[in-house]
N, C-alpha and C positions, 0 to 999 in steps of 0.2 A: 471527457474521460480523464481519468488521472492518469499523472504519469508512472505513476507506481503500482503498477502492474502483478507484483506478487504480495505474498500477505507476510505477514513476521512469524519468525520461526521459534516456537516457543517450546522454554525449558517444561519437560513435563513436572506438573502436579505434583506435588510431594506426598505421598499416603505414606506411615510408616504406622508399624502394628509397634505399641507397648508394650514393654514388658515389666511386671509389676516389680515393686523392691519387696522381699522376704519380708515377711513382720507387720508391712504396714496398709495391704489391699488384701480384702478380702480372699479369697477362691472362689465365689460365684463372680466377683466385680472383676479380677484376673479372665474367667472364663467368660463372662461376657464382651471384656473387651478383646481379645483373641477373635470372637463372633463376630463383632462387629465389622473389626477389622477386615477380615475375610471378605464381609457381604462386601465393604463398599471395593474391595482387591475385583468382587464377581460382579460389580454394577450390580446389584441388588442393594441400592440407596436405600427403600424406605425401610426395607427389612432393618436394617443396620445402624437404624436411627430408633428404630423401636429396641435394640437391644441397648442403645448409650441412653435410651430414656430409661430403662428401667437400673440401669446404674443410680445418677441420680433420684430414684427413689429409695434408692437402699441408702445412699451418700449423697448431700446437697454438694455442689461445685467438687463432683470429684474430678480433678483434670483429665483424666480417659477420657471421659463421658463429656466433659466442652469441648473438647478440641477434638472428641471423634465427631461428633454431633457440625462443630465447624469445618471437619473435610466433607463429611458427605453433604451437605450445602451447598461450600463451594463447586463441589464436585456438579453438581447439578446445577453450576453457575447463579447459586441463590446467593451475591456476594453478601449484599447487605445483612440478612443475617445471619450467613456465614461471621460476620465481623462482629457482631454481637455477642457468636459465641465463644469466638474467640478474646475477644475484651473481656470479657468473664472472670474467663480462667486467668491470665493475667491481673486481674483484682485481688483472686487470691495467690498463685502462684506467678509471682512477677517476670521468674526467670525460665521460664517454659519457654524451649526453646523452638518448641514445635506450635505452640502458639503463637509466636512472635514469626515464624516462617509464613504462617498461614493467615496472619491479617496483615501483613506485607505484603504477600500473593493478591490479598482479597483489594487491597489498596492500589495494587497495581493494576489488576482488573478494570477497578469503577475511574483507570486515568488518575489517579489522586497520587501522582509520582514523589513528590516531596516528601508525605507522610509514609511511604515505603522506604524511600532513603534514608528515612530518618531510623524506623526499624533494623533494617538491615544494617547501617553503620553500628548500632547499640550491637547487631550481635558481632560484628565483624573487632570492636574491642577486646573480645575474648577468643575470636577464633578467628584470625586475621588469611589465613590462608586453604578456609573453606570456598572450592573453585564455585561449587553451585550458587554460594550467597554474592562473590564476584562477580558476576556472570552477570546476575541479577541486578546488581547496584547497577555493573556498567549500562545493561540496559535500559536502564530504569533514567539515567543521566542520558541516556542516547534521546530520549523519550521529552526529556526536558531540554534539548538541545546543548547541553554543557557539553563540547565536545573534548573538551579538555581532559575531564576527568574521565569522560566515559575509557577516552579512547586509552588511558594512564590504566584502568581498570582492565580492559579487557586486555592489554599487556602484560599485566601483572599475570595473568592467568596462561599466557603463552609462556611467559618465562616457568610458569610451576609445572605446565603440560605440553609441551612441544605440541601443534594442529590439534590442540580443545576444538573440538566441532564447532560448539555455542560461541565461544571468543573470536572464530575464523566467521562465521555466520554474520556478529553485529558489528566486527570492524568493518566487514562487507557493506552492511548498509548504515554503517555509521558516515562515511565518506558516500555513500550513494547519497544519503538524505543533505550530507553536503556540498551535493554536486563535485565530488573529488573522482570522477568516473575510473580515471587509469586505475588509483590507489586502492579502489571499491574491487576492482576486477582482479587486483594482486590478491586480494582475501581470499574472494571468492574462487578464483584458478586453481591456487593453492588449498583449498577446500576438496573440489573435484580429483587434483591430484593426489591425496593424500586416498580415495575410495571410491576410483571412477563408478565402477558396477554398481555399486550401493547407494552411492548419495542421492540426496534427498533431488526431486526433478526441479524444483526450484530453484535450485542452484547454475541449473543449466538455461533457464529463461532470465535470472538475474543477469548471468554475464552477457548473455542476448543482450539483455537491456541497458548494458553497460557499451556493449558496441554501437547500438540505436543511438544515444545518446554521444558515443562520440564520434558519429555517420561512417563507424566502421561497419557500410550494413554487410557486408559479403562472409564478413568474420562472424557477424551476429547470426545469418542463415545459417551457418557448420552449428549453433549452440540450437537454435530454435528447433534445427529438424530432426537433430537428437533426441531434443526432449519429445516431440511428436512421435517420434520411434517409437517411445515406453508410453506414451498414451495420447492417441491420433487425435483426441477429441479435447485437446487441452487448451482452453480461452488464451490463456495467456503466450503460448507459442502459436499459436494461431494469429493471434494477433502481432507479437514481434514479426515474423514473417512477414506478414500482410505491409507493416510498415517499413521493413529494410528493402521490401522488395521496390514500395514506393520511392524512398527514399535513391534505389541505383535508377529508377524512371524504369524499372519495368514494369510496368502499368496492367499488361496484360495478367502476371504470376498474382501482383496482388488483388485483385480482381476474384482470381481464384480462392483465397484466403479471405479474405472478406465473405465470401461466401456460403463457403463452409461455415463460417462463425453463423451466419443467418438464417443455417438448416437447422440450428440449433436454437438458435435467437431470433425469430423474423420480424421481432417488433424492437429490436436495439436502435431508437434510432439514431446514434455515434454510426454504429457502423454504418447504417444507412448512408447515411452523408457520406461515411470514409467512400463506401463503393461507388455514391454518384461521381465522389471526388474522379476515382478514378474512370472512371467512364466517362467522365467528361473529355480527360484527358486524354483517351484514346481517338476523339469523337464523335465518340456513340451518344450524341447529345439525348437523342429519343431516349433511352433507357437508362440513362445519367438521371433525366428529370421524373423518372418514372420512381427512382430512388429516392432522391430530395424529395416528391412532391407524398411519399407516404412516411419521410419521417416529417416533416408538419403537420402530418395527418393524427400521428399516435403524439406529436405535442413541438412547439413551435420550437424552430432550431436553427440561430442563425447561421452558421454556418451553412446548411442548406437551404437557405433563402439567399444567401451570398453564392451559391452553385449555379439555383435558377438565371441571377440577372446574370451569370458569366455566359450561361447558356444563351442567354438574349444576346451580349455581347458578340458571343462568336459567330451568331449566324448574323450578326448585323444587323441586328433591333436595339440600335443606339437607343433610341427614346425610352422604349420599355426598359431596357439595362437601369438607364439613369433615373428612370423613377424609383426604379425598384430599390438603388442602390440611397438615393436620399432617402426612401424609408428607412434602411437600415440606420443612416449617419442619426436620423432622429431617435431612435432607439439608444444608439451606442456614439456617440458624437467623439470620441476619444482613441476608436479605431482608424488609424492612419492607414488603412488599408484601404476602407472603402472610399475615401477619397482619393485616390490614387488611383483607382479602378472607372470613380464616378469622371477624375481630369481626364483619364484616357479618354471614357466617351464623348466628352466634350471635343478631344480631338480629332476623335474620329468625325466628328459630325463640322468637324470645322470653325470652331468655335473656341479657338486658341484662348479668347479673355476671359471666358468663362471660369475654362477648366486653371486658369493664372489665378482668377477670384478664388475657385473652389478650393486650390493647396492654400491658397496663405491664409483662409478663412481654421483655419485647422490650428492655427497659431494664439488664436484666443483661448481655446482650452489646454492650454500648456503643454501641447505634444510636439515632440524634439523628432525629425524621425527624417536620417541618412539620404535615406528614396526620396523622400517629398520636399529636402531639399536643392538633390539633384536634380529633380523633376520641372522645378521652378525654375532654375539657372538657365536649363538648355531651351524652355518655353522664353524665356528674358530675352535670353540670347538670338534667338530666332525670329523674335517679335519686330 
């Protein structure tokens, strides 16, 4: 499962109704697009593509009618051609600027960040301190990792609006995405501060997950069980939870959380595993492997194939553990884990040269790894 747990917080859509210039749009082409607009304000998409198509019958490339024609597309997440319509109208009207928003939008959509920056900077030449097209660029740079400019971008926007939502929002995960956990939670704190009651719940499992991440888990519990306050059934505080709680070793709490997620989800099987994890560690070996043995069931999962052979381990089925565990190294030969787990059984069964073979064998596929050379030393030493 990823570690990024909530989703991106996105500037809404931009719909804006035209208003025709005197002298040079019709009165039906004026009134149709008034209509249109409306429909796509009422989700009533197709209705309001039927009124921007009958503009261009009256007028080929009239701009109302492409770039009304390109929101309700987009709007209905048809980017591609949404973009079509919009390139249009910039064929004939180059400097539409509700064009040039909307296949920005549409570019930013289909992931095609560069060619949105490149938009956005063209309009940001003539209107350098419009917040919404800032906002945008910054995120759009957050997207392509330039953290430089982003984060220069989403500044600019504080300094013009003291706590901009949007700007508090992607400096938050502008440092999340690079792993700057403290600096991510100053955003976001300062987010929550500025409209405890209102803000968005994401914000409250972000900074969760900003304590996860730096094993502040008890601080992360006060943000997770909040957000569970305002909606009990919510994955992602359920899940923060489940893991802070792992993380203090209260095993039995997350257990409960895990769970919950399974009444909901009973084929996940991530959590599957996370629960055997935990059950293992309690001792409940029988119902630990009852967990592992049905998330390989809905699809192989080594992690809980790695649960099983611990479970062999702990009751003292050295043999089975260690087979089990060189199937795995044959799979994943680069996981310094499972040899560490496979040298212990060796030790258990008394067989000190083995498990000496088994760590330095791990050294031909160029893995460096703290444990497994401590693990050698004191096997050395003792030999």
């Amino acid at each position: 499962m990823s570690d990024e747990l909530f989703k991106e917080y996105e500037i809404p859509q931009m719909v804006t109704e035209y208003v025709p210039e005197d002298g040079k749009v019709s009165a039906e082409i004026s009134e149709l697009s008034k209509k249109g607009y409306q429909l796509i304000k009422d989700n009533r998409i197709d209705e309001a593509k039927e009124a921007f198509s009958k503009i261009l019958e009256i007028e080929d490339n009239n701009n109302y009618a492409l770039v009304g024609l390109g929101d309700a597309e987009r709007k209905q997440g048809k980017f591609r051609s949404a973009e079509e319509f919009y390139s249009k109208c910039l064929e004939y009207h180059p400097n539409n600027s509700y064009a040039l928003f909307g296949l920005a939008d549409c570019y930013k959509a289909l992931n095609q960040y560069h060619k949105a920056i490149a938009i956005w900077e063209q309009y940001l030449v003539h209107d350098d301190r419009n917040i919404t097209v800032l906002t945008r660029v910054a995120d759009a740079y957050r997207k392509t990792r330039d953290f430089k400019k982003s984060k220069e971008l989403y500044l600019s926007v504080l300094d013009m609006e003291e706590n901009n939502s949007y700007a508090l929002i992607g400096l938050g995960h502008l440092h999340y995405d690079f792993k700057e956990y403290r600096d991510a939670l100053y955003y976001w704190t300062k987010m929550l501060e500025k409209n405890d009651e209102l803000v968005d719940i994401r914000v409250l499992t972000s900074i969760g997950n900003c304590h996860r991440k730096l094993k502040t888990f008890d601080k992360g519990v006060m943000y997770f069980e909040r957000a569970l306050e305002r909606e009990p059934n919510n994955f992602y505080a359920l899940f923060g939870l489940a893991d802070c709680y792992r993380g203090m070793n209260q095993q039995f709490r997350s257990i409960e959380y895990w769970n919950k997620i399974l009444e909901m989800d009973p084929d996940n099987k991530v959590i599957l595993t996370r629960a055997g994890d935990a059950y293992r560690n309690t001792g409940d070996y029988k119902t630990a492997a009852e967990y592992y043995t049905k998330a390989i069931d809905i699809e192989f999962d080594v992690y809980a194939a790695l649960g099983l052979a611990l479970i062999c381990k702990g009751e003292g089925r050295y043999e089975e553990a260690a087979e089990r565990l060189q199937g795995l190294i044959k799979g994943d030969p680069r996981n310094f884990r499972f040899y560490i787990d496979l040298s212990d059984c060796y030790i258990k069964m008394n067989q000190k040269s083995k498990a000496l073979e088994t760590l330095k064998g791990v050294s031909r596929y160029g893995v460096r790894s703290p444990a497994i050379a401590d693990m050698i030393n004191r096997l050395e030493r003792e030999a």
